[in-house]
Each structure stands twice: as C-alpha cells, then as structure tokens.
PDB file of N, CA, C, O and CB in Angstrom:
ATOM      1  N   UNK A   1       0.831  -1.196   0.000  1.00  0.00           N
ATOM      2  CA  UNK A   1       0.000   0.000   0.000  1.00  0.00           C
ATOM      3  C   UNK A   1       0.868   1.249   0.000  1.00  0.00           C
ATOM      4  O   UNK A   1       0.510   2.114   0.800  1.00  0.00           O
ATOM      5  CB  UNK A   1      -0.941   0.004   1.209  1.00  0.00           C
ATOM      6  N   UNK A   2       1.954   1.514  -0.753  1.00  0.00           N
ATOM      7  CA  UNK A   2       2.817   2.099  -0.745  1.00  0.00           C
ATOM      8  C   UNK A   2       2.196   3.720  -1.649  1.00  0.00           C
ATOM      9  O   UNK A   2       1.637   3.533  -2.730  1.00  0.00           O
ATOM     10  CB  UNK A   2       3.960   1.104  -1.278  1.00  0.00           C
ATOM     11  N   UNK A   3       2.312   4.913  -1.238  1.00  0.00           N
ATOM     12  CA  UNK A   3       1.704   6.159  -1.599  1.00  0.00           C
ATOM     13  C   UNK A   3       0.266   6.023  -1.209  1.00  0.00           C
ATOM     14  O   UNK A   3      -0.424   6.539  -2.089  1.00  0.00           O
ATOM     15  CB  UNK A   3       1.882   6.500  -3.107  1.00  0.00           C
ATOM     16  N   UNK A   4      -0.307   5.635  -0.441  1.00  0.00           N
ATOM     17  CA  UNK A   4      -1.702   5.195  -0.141  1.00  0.00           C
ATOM     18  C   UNK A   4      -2.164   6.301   0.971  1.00  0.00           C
ATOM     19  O   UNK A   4      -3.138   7.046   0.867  1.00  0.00           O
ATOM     20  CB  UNK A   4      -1.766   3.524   0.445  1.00  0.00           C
ATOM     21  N   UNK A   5      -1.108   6.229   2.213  1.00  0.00           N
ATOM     22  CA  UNK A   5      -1.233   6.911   3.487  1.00  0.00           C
ATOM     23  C   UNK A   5      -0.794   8.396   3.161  1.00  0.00           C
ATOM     24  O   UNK A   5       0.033   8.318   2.253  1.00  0.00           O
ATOM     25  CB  UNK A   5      -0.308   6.192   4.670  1.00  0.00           C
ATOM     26  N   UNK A   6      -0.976   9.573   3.480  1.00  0.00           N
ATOM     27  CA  UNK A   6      -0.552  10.826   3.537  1.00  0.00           C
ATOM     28  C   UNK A   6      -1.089  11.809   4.132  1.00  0.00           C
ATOM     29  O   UNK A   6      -1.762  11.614   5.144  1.00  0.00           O
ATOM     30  CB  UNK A   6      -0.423  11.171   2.612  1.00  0.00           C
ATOM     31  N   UNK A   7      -0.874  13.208   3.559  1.00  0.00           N
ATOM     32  CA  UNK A   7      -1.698  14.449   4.455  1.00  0.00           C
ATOM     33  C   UNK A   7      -1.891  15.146   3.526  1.00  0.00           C
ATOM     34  O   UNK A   7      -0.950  15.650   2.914  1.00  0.00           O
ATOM     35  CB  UNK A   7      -1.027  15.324   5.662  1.00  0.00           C
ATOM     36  N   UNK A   8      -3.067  15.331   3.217  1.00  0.00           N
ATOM     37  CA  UNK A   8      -3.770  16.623   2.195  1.00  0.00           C
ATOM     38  C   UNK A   8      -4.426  17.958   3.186  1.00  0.00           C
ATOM     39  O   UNK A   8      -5.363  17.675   3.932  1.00  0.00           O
ATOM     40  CB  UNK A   8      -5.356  15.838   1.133  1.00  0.00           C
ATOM     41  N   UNK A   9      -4.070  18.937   3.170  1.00  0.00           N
ATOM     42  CA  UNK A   9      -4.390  19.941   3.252  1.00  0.00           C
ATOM     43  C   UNK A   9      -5.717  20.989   2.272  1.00  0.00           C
ATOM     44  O   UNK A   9      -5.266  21.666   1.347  1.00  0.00           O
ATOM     45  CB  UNK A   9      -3.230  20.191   3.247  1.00  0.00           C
ATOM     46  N   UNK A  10      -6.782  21.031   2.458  1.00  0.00           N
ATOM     47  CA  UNK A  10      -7.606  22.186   1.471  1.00  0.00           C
ATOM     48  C   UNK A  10      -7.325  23.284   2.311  1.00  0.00           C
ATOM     49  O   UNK A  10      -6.989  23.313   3.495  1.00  0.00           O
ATOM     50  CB  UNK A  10      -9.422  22.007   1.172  1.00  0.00           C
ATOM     51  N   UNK A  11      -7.501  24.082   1.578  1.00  0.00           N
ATOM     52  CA  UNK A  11      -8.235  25.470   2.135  1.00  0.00           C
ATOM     53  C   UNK A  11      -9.148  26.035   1.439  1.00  0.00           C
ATOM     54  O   UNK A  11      -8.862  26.235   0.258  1.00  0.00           O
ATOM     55  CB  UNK A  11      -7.411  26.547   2.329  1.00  0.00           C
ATOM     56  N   UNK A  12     -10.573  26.485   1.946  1.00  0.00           N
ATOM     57  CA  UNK A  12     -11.134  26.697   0.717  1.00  0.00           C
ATOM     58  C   UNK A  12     -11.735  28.244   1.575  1.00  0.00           C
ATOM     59  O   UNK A  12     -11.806  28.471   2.782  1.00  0.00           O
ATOM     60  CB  UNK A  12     -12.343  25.270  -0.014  1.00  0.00           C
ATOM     61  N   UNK A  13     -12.120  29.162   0.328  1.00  0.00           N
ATOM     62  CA  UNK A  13     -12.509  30.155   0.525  1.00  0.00           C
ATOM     63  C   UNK A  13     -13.925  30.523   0.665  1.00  0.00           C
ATOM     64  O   UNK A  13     -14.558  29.601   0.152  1.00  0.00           O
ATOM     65  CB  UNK A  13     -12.003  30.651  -0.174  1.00  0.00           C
ATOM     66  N   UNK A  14     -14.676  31.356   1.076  1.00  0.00           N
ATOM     67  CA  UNK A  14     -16.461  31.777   1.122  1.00  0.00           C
ATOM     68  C   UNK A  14     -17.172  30.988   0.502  1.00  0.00           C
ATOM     69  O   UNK A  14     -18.010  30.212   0.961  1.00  0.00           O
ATOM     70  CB  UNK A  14     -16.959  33.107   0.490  1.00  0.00           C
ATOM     71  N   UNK A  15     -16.751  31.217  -0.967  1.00  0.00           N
ATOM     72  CA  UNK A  15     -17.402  31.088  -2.027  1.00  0.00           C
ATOM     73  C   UNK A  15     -17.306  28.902  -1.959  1.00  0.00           C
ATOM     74  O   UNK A  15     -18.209  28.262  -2.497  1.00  0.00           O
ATOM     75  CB  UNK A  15     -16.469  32.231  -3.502  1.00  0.00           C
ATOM     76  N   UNK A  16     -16.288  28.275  -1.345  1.00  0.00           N
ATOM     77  CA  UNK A  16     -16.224  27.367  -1.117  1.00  0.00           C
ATOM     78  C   UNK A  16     -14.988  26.917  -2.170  1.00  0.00           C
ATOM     79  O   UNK A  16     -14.583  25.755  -2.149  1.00  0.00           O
ATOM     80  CB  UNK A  16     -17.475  26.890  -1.055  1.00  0.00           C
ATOM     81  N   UNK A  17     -14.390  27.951  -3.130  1.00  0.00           N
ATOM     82  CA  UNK A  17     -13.350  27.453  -3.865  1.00  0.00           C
ATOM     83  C   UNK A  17     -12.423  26.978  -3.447  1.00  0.00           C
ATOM     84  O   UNK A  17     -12.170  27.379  -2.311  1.00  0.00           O
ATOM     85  CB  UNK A  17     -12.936  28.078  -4.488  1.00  0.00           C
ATOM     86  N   UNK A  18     -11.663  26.182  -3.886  1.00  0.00           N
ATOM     87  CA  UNK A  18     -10.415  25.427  -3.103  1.00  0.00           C
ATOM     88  C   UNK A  18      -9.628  26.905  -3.862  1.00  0.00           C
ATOM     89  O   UNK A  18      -9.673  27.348  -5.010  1.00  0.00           O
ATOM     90  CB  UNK A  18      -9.791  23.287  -3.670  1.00  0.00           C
ATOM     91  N   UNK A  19      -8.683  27.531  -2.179  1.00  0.00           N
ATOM     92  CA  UNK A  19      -7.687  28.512  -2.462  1.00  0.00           C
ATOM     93  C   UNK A  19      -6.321  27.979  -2.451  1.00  0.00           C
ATOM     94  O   UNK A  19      -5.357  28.476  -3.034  1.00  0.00           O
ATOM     95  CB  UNK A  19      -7.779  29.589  -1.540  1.00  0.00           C
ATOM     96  N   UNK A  20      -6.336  26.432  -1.400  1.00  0.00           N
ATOM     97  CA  UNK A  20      -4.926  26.330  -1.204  1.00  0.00           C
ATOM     98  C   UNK A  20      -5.058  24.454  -0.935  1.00  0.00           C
ATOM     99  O   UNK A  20      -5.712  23.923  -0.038  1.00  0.00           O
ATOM    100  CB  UNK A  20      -4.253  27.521   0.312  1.00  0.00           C
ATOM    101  N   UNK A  21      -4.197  23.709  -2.043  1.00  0.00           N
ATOM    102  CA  UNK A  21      -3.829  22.205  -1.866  1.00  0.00           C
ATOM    103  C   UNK A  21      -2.849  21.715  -1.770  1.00  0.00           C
ATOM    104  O   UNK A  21      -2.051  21.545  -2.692  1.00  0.00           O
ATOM    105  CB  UNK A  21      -4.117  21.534  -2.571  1.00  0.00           C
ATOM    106  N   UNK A  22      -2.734  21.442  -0.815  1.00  0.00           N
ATOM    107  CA  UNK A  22      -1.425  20.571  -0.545  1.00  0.00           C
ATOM    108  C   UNK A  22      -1.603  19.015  -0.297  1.00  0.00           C
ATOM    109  O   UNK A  22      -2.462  18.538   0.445  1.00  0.00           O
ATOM    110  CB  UNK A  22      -0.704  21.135   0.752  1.00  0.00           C
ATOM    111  N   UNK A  23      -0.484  18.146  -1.167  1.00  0.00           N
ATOM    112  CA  UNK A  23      -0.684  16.980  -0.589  1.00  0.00           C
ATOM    113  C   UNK A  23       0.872  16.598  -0.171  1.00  0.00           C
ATOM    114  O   UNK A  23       1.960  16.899  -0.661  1.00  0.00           O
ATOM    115  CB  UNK A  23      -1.484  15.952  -1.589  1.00  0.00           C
ATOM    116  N   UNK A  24       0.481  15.817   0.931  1.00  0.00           N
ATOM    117  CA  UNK A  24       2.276  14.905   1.496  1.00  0.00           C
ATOM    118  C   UNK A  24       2.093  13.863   1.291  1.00  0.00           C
ATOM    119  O   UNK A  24       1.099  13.353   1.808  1.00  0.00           O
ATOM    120  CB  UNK A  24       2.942  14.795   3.116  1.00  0.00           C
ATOM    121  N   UNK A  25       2.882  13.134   0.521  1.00  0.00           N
ATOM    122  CA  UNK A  25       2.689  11.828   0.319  1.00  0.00           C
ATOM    123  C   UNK A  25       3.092  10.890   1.027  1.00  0.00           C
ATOM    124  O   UNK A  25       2.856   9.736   0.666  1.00  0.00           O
ATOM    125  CB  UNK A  25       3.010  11.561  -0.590  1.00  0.00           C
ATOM    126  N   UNK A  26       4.035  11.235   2.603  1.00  0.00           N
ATOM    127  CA  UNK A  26       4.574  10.285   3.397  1.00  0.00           C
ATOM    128  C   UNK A  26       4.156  10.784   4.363  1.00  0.00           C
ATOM    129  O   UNK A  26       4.634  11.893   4.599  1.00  0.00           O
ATOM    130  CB  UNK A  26       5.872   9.974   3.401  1.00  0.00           C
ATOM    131  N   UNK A  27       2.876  10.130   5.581  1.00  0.00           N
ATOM    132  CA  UNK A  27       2.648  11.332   6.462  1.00  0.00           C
ATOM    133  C   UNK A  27       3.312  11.158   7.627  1.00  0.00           C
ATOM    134  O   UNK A  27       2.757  11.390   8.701  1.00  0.00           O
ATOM    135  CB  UNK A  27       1.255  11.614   6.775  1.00  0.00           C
ATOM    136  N   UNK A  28       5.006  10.584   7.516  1.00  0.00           N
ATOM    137  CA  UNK A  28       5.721  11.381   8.863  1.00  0.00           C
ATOM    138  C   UNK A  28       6.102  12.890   7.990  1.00  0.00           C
ATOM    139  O   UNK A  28       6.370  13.775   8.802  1.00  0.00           O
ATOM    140  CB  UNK A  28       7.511  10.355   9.648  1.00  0.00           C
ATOM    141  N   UNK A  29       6.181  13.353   6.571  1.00  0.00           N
ATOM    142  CA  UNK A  29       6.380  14.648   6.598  1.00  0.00           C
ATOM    143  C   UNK A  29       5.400  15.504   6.574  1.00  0.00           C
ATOM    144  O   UNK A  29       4.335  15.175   6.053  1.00  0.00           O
ATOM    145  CB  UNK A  29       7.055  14.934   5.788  1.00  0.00           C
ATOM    146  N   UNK A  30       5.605  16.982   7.228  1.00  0.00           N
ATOM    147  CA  UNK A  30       4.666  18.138   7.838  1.00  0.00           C
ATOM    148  C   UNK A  30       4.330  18.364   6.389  1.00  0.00           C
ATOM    149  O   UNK A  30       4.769  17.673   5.470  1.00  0.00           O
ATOM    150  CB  UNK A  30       5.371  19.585   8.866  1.00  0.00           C
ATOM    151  N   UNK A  31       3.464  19.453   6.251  1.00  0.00           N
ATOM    152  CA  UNK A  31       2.707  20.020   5.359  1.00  0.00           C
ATOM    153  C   UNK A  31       3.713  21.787   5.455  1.00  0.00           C
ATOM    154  O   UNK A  31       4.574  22.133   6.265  1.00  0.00           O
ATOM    155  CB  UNK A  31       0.783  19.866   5.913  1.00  0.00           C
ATOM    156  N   UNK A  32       3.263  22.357   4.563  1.00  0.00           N
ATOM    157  CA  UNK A  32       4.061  23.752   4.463  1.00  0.00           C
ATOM    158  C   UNK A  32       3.295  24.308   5.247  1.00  0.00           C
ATOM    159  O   UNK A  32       2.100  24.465   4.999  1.00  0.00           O
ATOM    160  CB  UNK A  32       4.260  24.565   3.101  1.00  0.00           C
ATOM    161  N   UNK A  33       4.004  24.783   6.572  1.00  0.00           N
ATOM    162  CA  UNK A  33       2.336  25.303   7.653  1.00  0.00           C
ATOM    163  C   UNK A  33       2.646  27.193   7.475  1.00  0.00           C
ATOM    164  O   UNK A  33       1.838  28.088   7.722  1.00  0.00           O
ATOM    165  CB  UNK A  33       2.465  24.553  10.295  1.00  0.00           C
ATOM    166  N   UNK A  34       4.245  27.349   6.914  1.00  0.00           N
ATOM    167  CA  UNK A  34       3.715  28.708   6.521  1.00  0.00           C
ATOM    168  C   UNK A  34       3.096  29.334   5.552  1.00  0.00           C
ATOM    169  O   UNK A  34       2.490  30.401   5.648  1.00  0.00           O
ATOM    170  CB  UNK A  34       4.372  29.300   6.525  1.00  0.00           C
ATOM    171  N   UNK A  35       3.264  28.581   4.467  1.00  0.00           N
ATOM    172  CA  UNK A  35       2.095  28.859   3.612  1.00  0.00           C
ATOM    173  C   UNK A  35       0.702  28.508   3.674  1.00  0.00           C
ATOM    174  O   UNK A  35       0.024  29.123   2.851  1.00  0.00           O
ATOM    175  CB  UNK A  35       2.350  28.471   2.628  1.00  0.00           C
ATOM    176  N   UNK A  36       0.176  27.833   4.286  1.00  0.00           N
ATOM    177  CA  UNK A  36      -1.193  27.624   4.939  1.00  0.00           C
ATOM    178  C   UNK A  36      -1.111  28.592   5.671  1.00  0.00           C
ATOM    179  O   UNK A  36      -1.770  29.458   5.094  1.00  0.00           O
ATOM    180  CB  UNK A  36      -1.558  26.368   5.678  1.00  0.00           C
ATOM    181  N   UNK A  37      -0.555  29.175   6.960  1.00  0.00           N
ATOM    182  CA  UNK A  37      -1.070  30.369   7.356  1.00  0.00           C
ATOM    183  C   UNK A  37      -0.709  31.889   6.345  1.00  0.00           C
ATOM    184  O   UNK A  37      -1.256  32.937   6.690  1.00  0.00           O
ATOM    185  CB  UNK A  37      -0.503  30.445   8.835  1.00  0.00           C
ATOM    186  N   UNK A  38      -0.133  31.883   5.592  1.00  0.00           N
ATOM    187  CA  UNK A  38       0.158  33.372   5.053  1.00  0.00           C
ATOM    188  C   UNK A  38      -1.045  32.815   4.046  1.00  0.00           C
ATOM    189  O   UNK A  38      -1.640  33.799   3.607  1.00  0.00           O
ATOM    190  CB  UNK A  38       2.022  33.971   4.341  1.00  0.00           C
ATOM    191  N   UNK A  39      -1.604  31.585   3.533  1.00  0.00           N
ATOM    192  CA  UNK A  39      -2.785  31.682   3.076  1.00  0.00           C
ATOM    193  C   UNK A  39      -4.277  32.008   3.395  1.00  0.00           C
ATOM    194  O   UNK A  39      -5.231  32.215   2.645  1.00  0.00           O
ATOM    195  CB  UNK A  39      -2.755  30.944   2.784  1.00  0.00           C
ATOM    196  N   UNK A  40      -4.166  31.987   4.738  1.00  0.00           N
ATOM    197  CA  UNK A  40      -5.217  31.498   5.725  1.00  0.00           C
ATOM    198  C   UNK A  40      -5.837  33.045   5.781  1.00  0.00           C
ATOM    199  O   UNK A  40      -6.998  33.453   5.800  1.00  0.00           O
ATOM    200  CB  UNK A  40      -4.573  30.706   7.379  1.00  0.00           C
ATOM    201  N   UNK A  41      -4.336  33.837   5.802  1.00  0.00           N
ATOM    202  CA  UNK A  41      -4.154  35.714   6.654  1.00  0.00           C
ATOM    203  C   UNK A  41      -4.829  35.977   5.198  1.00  0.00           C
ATOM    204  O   UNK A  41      -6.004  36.342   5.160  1.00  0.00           O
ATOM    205  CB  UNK A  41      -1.961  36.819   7.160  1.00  0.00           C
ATOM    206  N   UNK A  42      -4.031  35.778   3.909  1.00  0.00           N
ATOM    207  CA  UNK A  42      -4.926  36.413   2.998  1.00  0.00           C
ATOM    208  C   UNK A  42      -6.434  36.325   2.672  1.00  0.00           C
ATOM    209  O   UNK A  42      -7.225  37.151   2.215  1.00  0.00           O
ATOM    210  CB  UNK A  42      -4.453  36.191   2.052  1.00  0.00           C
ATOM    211  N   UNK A  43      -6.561  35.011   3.074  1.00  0.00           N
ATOM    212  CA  UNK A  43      -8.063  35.057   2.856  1.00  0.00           C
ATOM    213  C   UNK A  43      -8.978  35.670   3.530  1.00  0.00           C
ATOM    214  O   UNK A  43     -10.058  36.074   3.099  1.00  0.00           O
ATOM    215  CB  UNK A  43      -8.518  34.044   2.881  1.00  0.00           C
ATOM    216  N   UNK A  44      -8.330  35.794   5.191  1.00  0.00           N
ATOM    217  CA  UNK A  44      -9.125  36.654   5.928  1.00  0.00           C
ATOM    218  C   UNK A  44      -9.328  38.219   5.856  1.00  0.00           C
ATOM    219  O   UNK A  44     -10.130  38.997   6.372  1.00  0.00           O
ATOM    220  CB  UNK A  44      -8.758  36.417   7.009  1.00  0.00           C
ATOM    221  N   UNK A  45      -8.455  38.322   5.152  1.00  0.00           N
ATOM    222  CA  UNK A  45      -8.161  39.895   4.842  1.00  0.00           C
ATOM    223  C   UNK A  45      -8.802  40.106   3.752  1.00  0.00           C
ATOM    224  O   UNK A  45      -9.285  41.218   3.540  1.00  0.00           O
ATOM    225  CB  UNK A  45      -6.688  40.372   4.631  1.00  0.00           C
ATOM    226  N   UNK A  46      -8.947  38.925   2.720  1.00  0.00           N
ATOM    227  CA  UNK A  46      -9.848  39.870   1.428  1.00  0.00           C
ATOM    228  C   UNK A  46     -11.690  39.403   1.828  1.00  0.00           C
ATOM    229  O   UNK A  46     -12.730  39.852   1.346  1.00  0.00           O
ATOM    230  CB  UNK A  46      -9.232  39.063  -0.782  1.00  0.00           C
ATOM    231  N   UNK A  47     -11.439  38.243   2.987  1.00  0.00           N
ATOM    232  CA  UNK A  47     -13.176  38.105   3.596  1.00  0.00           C
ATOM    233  C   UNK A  47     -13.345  39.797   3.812  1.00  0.00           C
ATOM    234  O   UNK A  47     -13.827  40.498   2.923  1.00  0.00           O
ATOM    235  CB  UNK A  47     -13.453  36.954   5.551  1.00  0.00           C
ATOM    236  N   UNK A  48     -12.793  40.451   5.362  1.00  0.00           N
ATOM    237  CA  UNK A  48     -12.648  41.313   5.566  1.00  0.00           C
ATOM    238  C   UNK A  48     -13.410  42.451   4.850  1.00  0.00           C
ATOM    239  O   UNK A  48     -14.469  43.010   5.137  1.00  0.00           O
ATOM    240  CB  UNK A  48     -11.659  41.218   5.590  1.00  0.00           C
ATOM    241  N   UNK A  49     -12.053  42.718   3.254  1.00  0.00           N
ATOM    242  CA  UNK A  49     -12.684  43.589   3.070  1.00  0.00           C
ATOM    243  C   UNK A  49     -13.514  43.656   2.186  1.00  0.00           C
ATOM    244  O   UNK A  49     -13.912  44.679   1.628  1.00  0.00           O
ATOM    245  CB  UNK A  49     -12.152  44.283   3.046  1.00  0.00           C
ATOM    246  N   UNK A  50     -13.958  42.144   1.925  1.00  0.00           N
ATOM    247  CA  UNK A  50     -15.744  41.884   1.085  1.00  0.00           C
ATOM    248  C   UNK A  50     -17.162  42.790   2.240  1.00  0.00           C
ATOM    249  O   UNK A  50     -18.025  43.623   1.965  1.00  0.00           O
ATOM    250  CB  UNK A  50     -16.261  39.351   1.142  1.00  0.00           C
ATOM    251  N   UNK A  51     -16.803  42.132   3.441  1.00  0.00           N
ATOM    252  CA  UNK A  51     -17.461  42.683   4.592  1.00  0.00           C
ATOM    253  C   UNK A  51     -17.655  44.147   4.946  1.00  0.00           C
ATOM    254  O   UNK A  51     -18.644  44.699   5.427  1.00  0.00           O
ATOM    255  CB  UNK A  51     -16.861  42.199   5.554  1.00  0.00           C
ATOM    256  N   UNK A  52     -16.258  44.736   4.526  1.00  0.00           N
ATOM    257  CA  UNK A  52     -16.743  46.085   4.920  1.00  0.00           C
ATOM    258  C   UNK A  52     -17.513  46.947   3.684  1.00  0.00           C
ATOM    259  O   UNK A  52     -18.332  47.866   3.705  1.00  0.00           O
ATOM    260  CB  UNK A  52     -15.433  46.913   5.451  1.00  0.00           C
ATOM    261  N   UNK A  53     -16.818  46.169   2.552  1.00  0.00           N
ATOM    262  CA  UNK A  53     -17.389  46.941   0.999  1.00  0.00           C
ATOM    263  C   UNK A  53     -19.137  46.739   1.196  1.00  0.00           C
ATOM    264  O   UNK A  53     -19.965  47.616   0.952  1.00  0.00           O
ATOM    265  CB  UNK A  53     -16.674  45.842  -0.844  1.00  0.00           C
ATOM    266  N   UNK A  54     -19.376  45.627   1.598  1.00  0.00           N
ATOM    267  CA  UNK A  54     -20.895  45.120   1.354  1.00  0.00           C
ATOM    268  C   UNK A  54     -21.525  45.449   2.775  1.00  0.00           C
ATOM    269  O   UNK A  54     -22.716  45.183   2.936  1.00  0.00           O
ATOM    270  CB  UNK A  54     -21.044  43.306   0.924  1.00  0.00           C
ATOM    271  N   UNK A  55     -20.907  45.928   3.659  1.00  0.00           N
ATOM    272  CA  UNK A  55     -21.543  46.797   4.711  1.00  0.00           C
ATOM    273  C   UNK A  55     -21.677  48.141   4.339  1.00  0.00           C
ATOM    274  O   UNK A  55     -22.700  48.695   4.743  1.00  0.00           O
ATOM    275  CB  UNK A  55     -20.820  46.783   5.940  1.00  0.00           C
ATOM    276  N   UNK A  56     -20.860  48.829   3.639  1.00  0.00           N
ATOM    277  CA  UNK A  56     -20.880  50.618   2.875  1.00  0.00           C
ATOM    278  C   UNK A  56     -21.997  50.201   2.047  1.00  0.00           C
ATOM    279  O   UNK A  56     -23.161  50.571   2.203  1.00  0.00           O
ATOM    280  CB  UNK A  56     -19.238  51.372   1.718  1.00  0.00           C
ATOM    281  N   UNK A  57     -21.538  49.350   1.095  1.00  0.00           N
ATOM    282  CA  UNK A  57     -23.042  49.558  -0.075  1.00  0.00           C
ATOM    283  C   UNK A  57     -24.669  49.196   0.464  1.00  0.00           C
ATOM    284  O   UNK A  57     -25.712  49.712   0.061  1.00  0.00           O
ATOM    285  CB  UNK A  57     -22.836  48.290  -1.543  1.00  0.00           C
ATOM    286  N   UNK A  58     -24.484  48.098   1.543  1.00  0.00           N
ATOM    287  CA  UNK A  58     -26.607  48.326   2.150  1.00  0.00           C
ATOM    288  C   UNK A  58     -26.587  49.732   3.031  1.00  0.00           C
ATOM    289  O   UNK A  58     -27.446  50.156   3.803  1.00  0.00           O
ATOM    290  CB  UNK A  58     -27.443  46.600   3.761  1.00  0.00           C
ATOM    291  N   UNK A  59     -25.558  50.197   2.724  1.00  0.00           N
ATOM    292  CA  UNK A  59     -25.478  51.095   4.125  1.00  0.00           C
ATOM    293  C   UNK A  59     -25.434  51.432   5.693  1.00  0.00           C
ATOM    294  O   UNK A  59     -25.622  52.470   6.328  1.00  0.00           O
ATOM    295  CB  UNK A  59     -26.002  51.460   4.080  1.00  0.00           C
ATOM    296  N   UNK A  60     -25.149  50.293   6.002  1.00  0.00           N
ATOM    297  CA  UNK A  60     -25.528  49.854   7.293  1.00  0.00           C
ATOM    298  C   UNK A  60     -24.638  51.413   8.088  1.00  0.00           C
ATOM    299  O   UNK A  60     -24.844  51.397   9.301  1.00  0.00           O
ATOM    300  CB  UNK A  60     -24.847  47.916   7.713  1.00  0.00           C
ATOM    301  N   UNK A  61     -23.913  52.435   7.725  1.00  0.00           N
ATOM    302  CA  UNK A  61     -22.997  53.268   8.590  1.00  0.00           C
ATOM    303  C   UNK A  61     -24.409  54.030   8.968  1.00  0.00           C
ATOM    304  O   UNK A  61     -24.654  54.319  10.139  1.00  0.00           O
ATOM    305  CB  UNK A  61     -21.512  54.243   7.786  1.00  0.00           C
ATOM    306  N   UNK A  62     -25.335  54.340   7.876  1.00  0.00           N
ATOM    307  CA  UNK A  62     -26.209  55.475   8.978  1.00  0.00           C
ATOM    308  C   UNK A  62     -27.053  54.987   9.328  1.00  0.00           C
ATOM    309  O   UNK A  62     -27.557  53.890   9.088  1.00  0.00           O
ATOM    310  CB  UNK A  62     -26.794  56.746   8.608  1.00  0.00           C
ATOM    311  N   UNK A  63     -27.384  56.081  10.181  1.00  0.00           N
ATOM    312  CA  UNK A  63     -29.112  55.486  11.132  1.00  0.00           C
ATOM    313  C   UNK A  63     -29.997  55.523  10.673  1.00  0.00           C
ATOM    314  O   UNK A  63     -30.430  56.159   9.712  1.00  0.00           O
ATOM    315  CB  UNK A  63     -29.753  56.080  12.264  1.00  0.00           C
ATOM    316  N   UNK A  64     -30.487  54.649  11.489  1.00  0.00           N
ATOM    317  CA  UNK A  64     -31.767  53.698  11.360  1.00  0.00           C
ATOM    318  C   UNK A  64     -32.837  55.240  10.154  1.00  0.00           C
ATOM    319  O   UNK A  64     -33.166  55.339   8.971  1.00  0.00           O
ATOM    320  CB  UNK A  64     -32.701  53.143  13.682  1.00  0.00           C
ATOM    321  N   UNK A  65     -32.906  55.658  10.764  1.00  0.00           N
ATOM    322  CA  UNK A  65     -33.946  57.352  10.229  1.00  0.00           C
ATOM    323  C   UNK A  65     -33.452  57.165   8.724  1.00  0.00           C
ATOM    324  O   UNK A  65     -34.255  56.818   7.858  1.00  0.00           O
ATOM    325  CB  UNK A  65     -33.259  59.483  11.113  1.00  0.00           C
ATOM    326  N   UNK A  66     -32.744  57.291   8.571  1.00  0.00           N
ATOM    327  CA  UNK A  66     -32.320  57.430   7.202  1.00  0.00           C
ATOM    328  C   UNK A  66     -32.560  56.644   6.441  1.00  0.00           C
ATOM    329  O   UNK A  66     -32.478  56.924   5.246  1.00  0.00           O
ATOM    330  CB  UNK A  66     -31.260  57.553   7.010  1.00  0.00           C
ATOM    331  N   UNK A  67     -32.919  55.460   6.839  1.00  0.00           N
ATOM    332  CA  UNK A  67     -33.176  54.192   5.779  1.00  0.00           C
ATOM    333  C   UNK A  67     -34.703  54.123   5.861  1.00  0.00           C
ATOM    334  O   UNK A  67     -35.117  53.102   5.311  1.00  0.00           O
ATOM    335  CB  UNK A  67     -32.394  52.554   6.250  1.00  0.00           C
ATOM    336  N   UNK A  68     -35.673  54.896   6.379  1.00  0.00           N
ATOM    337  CA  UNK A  68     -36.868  54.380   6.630  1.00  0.00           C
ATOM    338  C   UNK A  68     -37.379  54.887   5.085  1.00  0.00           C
ATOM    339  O   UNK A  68     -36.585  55.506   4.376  1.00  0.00           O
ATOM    340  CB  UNK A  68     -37.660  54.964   8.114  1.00  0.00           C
ATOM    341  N   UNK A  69     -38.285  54.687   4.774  1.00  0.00           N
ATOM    342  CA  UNK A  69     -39.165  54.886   2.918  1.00  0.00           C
ATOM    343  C   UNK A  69     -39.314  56.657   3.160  1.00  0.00           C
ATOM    344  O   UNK A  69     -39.844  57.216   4.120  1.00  0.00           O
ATOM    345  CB  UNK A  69     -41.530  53.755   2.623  1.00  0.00           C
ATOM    346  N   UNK A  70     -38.783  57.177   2.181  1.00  0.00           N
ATOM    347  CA  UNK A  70     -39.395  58.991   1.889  1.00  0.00           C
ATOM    348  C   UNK A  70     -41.387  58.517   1.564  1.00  0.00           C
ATOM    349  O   UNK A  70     -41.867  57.856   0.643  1.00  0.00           O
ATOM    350  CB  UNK A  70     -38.241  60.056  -0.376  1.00  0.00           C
ATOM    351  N   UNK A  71     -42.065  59.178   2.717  1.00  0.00           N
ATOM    352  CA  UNK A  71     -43.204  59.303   2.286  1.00  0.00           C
ATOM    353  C   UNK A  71     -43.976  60.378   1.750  1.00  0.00           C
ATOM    354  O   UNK A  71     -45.186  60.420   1.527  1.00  0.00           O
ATOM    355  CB  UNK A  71     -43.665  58.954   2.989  1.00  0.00           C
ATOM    356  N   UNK A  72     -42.956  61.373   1.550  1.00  0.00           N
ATOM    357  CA  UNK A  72     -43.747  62.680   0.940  1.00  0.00           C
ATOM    358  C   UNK A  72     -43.420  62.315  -0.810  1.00  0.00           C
ATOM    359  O   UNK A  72     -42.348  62.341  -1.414  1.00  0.00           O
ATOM    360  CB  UNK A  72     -42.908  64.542   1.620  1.00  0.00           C
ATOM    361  N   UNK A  73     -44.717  62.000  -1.264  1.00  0.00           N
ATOM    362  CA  UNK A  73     -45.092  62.418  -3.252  1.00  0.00           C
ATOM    363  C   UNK A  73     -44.848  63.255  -3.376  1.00  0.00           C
ATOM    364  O   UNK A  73     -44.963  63.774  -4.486  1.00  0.00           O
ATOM    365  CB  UNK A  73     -46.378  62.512  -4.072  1.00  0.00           C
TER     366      UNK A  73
END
C-alpha cells in the first residue's frame, strides 16, 4: 500500500473554492504550515474587506432614520 497513506491539506474560501492544496505523500512529513497560514491571513483579509465593501453599499454606517421609505409624493 505504498503512496496510499498521507496528508492533504484544502483550504477553501467563502465562495467554497479550493484557495490552497497541498498533498504529502509520506505522512511522517509536515505540510508547508507557513504557507497555509500566510494563506489562511490572505483570505481573511480579502473576507474582511468583502465585509466592509458590502456593509458601505446596504449602508448599514447610517441610522436607522435614514433608511426608513421617503413618504412625501
């Protein structure tokens, strides 16, 4: 059963895309754990700033008053 046993790594992003694969094919060896985390930081950082872009555009910064319906025709 030789290449059978190992360590695969995904990382996958929001959207559920695989961002980051790694496979080890002998699993006494580690996986690249700094590139899994400097992958991990980028993804959180462009989640981030999906979050703040799509918090500016519903508008969530002003108050409540401001979002209610203009009722003057």
């Amino acid at each position: 059963m030789e290449g059978f046993f190992g360590r695969v790594v995904y990382i996958a992003n929001i959207d559920g895309t695989i961002a980051y694969k790694e496979v080890v094919s002998e699993i006494t060896n580690e996986p690249n754990y700094d590139r899994i985390i400097k992958t991990v930081n980028l993804l959180t950082k462009k989640q981030e700033a999906y979050l703040r872009q799509k918090k500016q555009l519903e508008g969530s910064n002003r108050p409540d008053r401001d979002r209610r319906p203009n009722r003057e025709l």
